[in-house]
C-alpha positions as CSV (number, residue, x, y, z in Angstrom):
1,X,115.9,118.2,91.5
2,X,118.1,121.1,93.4
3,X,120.7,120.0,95.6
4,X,121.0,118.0,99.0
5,X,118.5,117.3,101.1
6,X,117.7,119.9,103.8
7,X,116.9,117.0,106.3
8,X,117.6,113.7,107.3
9,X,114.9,110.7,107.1
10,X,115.2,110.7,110.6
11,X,115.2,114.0,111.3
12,X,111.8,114.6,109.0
13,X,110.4,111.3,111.2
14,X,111.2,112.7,114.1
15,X,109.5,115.6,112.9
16,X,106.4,114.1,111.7
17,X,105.8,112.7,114.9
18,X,106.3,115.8,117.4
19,X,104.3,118.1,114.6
20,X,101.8,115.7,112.6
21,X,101.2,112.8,114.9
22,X,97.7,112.2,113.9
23,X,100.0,111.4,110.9
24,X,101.1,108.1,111.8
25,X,97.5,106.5,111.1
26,X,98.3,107.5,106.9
27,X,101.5,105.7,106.7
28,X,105.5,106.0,107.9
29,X,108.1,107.1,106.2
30,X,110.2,104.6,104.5
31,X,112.8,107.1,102.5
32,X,113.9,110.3,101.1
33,X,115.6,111.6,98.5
34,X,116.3,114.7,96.5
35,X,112.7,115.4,95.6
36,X,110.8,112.2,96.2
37,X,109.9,110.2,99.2
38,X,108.1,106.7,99.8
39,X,105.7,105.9,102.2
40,X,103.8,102.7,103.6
41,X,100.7,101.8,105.2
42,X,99.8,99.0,106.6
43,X,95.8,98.3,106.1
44,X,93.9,96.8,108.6
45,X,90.0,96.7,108.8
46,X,89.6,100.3,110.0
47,X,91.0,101.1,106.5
48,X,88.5,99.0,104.4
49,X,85.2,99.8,103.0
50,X,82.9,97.2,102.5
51,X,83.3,95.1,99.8
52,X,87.4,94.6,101.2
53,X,88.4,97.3,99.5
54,X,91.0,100.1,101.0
55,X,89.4,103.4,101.4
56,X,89.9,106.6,99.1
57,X,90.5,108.3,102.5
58,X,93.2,105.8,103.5
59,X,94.6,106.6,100.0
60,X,94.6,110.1,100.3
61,X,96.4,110.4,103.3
62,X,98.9,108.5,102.3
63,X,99.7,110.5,99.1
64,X,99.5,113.3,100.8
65,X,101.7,112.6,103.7
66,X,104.1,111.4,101.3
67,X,104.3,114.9,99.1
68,X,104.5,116.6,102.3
69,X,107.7,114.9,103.1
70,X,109.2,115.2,99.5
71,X,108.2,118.6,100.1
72,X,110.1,119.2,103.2
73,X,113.2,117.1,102.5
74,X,114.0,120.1,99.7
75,X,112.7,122.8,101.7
76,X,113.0,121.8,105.2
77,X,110.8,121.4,108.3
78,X,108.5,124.0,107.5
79,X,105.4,123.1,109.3
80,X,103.0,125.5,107.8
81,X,103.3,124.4,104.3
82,X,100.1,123.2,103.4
83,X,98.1,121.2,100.9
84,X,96.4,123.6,99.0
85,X,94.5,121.2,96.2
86,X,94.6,117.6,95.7
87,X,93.3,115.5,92.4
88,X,93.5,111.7,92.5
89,X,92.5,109.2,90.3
90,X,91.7,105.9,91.4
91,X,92.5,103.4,89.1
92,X,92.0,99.6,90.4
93,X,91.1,97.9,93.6
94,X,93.7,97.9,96.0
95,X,94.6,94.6,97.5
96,X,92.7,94.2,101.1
97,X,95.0,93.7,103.8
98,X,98.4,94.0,101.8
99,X,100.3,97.5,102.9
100,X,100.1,99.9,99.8
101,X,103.1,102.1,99.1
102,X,103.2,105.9,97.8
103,X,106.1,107.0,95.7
104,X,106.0,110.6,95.7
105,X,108.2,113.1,93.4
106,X,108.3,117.1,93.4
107,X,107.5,118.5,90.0
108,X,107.8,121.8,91.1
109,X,109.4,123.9,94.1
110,X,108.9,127.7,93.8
111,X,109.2,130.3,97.1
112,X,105.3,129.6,97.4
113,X,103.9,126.7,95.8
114,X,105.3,123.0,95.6
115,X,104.0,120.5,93.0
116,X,104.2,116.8,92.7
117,X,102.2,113.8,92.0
118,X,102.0,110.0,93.8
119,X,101.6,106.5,93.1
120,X,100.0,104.4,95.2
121,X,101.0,100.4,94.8
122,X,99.5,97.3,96.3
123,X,102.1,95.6,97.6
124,X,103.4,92.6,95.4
125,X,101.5,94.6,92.3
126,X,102.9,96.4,89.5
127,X,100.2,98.4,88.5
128,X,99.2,101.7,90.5
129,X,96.5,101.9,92.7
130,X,95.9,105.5,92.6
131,X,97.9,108.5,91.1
132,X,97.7,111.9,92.7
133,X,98.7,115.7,91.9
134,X,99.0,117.6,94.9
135,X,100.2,121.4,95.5
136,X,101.2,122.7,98.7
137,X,101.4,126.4,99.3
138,X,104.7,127.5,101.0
139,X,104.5,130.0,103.1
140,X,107.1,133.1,102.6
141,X,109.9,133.0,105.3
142,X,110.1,135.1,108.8
């Protein structure tokens, strides 16, 4: 992508909890790089439908929490970037109560628009879950 990282993991955790801690409930970060970041969530019953399956919501979140930080690991802790469309696609039934994973990459960074997509994973599968394209508005600087 472009360069170093404008924050640490730690730093963007720290941040995620003071500024997003409704957060929490779609996953924690487990890295970040240059451009891409992975999440996990740990699924318990209030993320299940019925049939045992995990909840597009749940999914959602995830992937979007997880743009948001590959997002602000290139352009910093900018709390009013926001997610101005979404699109996923899911593709199989998610395992019940394993933790599912998001691998998120940047395709895009402009001054005012970010673009990037997720994968969602079962744990202990191969195969995607879910795949996401999300764009986040930037807003211009003060």
């Amino acid at each position: 992508m472009t360069g170093p990282l404008k924050v640490t993991t730690e730093e963007l955790r720290a941040f995620l909890a003071e500024q997003f801690p409704q957060g929490e409930r779609f996953g924690t970060l487990e890295r970040l790089g240059d451009g891409w970041a992975e999440m996990k969530l740990n699924v318990g019953d209030e993320h299940l439908r019925p049939g045992g399956t995990v909840s597009g919501p749940a999914m959602m979140g995830l992937a979007d929490v997880a743009l948001y930080a590959a997002l602000l690991g290139q352009i910093g802790l900018v709390p009013l970037a926001v997610t101005s469309n979404l699109n996923i696609n899911f593709l199989r039934k998610p395992v019940a109560h394993a933790p599912i994973r998001a691998t998120a990459k940047m395709l895009k960074v402009g001054r005012t628009m970010g673009v990037g997509e997720v994968f969602v994973y079962s744990d202990g599968r191969d195969e995607p879950v879910a795949h996401a394209t999300i764009t986040y508005a930037i807003p211009a600087p003060q």
